[in-house]
C-alpha positions as CSV (number, residue, x, y, z in Angstrom):
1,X,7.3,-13.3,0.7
2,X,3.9,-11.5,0.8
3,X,2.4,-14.6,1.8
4,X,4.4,-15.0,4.7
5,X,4.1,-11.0,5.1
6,X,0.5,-11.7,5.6
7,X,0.9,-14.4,7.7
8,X,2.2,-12.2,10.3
9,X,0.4,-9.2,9.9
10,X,-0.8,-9.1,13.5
11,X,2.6,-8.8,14.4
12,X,3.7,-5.7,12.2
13,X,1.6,-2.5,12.3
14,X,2.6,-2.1,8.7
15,X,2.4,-5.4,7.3
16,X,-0.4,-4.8,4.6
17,X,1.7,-1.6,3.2
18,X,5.0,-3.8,2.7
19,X,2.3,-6.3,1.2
20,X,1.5,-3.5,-1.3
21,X,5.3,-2.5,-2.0
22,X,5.8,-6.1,-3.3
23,X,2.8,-6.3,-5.5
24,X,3.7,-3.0,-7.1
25,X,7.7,-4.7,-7.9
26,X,5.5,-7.8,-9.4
27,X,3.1,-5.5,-11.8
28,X,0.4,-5.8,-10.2
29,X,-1.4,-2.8,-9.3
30,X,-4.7,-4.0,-8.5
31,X,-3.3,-6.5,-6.2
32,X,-1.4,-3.7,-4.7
33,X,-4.4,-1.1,-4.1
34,X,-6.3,-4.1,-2.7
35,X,-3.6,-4.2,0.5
36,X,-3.1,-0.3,0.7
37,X,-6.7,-0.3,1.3
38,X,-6.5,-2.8,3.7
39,X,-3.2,-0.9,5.0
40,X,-5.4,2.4,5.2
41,X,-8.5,0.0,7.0
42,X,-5.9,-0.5,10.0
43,X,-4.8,3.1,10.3
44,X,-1.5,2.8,8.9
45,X,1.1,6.0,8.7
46,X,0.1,6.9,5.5
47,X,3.9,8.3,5.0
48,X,4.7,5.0,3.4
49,X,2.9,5.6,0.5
50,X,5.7,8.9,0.1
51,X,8.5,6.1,-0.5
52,X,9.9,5.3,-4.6
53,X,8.9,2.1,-4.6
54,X,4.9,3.5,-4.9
55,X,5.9,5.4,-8.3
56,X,5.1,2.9,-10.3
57,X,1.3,3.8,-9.4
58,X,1.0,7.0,-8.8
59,X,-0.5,8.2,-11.6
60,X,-3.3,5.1,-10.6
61,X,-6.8,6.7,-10.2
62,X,-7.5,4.7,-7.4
63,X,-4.1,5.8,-5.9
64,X,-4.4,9.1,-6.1
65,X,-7.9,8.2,-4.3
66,X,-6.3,6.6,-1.3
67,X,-3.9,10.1,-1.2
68,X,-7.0,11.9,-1.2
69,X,-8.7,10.1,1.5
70,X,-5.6,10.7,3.9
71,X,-5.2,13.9,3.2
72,X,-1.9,13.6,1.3
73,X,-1.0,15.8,-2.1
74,X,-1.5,13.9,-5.2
């Protein structure tokens, strides 16, 4: 799924977020910050990173960096 996510990211403004949102569900959250910082590279709304399926990581350092960054509460 992320693979074909990614095959079409030129297609869907927010493709490397929804990348991110399915690394989190597979436990991995390095995998995950790697394509939210590719999400944030390509001026993405950052309000996506508001939705459940991010709590997992939250409490991530590098997370809460990204928040930061945009200007969002951590």
């Amino acid at each position: 799924m992320a693979r074909d996510l990614e095959s079409k990211r030129d297609q869907n403004p927010s493709a490397e977020a929804n990348i991110a949102i399915i690394y989190v569900g597979l436990g991995n959250p390095d995998q995950a910050m790697v394509w939210l910082n590719k999400a944030y590279d390509a001026r993405f709304n950052p309000s996506i990173l508001l939705r459940p399926a991010f709590d997992p990581i939250r409490s991530d350092s590098q997370f809460k960096d990204l928040l930061r960054r945009i200007g969002l509460p951590n």
